[in-house]
N, C-alpha and C positions, 0 to 999 in steps of 0.2 A: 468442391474440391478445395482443400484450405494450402492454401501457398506455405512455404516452407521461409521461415527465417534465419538468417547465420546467426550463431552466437553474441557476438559483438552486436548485430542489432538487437538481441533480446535486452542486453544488458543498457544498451543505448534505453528503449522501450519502457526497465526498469527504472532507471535513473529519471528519466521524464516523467514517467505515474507519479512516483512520489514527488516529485519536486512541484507537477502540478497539485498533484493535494496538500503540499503543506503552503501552497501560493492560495489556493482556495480557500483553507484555511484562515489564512494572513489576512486575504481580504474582507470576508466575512466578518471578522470581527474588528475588523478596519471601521467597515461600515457602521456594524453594532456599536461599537464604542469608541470609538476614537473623532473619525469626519461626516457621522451618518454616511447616509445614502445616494447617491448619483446615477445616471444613469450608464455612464462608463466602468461604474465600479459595479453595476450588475451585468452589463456586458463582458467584464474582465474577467467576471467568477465564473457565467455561462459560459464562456471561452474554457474557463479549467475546467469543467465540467466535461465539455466536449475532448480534449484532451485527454482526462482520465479513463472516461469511458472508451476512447479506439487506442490507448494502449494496456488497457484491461482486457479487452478483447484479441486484442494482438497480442500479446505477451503471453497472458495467463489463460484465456480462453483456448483459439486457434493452433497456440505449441502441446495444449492437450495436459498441459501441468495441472492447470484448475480439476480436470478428472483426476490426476492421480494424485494431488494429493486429498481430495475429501474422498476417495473410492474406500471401501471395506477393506481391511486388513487382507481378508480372507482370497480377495481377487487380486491379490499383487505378488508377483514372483521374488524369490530372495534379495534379488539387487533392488527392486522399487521399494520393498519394505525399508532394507538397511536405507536408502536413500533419502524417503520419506521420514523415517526417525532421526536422522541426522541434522533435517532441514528443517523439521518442529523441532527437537532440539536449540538449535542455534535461533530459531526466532522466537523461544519462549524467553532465550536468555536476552538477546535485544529488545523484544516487547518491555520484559523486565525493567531493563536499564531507562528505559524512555518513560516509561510510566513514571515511575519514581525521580527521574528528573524534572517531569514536567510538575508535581506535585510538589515539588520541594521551590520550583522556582515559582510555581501558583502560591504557596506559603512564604515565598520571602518578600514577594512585592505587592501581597494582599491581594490577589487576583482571587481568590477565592468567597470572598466579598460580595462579588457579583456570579449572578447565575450563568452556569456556562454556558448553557442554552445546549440543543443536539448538536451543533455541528462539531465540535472536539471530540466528544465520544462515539459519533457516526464515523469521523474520519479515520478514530483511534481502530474501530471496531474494523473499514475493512482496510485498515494498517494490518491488521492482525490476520485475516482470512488470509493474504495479497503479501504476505512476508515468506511462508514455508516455500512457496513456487518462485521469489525471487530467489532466496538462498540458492536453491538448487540454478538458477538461470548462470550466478555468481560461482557457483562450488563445480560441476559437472559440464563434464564437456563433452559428454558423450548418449547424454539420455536424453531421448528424444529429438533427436536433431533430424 
């Protein structure tokens, strides 16, 4: 049986995912290029790690958004579709904006230089899956609750 969460926690739930993936992030390449490696600094990334994964699961999992938004066109009634196209919309145009930020300030301070190695475009990648079912957490307040 999956527990139900109030609103206000999902967005709580979303606010924490991301902030631990872009701390995960941070760190990693902390490690890689900046102070090497520690043992605190691979405990602090495990830690985001853990993090990301029970509010992936709680947020996008367990609220049953992760279902609708990768479900078939076909299996979704008028309101899930309009709602589903509104919340890829909006995160094709933030995806957008972030990409191209990250690429221009990768090109102004020579970060490009060096190899980014997976963790940026792993992170980016499920920015991108884990964006359409925030929107909708952010925009609706009525679906699926």
């Amino acid at each position: 049986m999956s527990k139900r969460i109030s609103l206000r926690s999902k967005k709580i739930g979303v606010v924490i995912n991301y902030l631990s993936l872009l701390w995960f992030v941070a760190l990693f390449y902390t490690g890689e290029h900046i102070i090497g490696w520690s043992t605190v600094l691979v405990a602090a990334i495990l830690v985001s790690i853990l993090i990301i994964i029970i509010t992936f699961v709680t947020v996008h999992v367990n609220s049953g958004l992760w279902k609708l938004i990768h479900s078939k066109i076909e299996k979704l009634d008028e309101r899930e579709i309009y709602v589903t196209h509104e919340s890829l919309r909006y995160s094709y145009a933030i995806m957008s904006i972030i990409l191209l930020l990250i690429i221009f300030v990768m090109a102004l301070t020579s970060m490009g230089k060096d190899a980014l190695g997976p963790i940026l475009p792993a992170g980016l990648i499920y920015f991108a899956h884990t964006l359409p079912s925030s929107v909708i957490v952010w925009k609706e307040k009525d679906l699926l609750t």
